[in-house]
C-alpha positions as CSV (number, residue, x, y, z in Angstrom):
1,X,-181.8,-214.1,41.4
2,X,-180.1,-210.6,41.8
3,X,-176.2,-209.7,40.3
4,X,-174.7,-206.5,41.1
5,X,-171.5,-205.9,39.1
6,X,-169.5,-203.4,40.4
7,X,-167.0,-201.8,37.4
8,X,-165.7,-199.2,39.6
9,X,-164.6,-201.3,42.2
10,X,-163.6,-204.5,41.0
11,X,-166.3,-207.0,42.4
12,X,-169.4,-208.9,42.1
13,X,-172.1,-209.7,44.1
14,X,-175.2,-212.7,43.7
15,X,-178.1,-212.0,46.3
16,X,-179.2,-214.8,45.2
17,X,-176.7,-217.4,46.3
18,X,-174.5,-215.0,48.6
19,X,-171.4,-215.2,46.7
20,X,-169.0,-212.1,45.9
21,X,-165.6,-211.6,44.9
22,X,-163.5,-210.0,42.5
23,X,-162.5,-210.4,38.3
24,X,-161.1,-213.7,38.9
25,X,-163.4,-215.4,41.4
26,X,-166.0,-213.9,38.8
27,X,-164.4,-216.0,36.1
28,X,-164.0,-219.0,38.2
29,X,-168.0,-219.1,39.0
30,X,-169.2,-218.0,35.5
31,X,-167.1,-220.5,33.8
32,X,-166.4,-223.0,36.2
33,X,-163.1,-222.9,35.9
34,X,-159.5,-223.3,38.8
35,X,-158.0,-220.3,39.8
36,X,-155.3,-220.8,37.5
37,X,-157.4,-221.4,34.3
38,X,-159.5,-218.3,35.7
39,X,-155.8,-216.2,35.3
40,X,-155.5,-217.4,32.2
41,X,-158.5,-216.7,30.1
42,X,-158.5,-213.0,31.8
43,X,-154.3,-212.7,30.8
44,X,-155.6,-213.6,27.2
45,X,-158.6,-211.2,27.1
46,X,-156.2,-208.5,28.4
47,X,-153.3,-209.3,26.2
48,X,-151.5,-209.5,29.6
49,X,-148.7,-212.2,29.8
């Protein structure tokens, strides 16, 4: 399987499975997680609120 993370621009992409997105669809995937727990673990690693 093949990842390209993409810093500059904000997204991800798996050749291996076809799926892309952004941060927080790159959260949901990695840890399986809602939308909205997605939000928060990235508004807690950013010390965003």
């Amino acid at each position: 399987m093949s990842l390209r993370i993409s810093p500059q621009n904000n997204i991800f992409r798996c050749f291996g499975c076809g799926k892309d997105g952004g941060p927080i669809e790159f959260v949901m995937e990695i840890e399986k997680k809602s939308y909205q727990e997605a939000l928060s673990i990235l508004s807690t690693r950013l010390n965003v609120q």
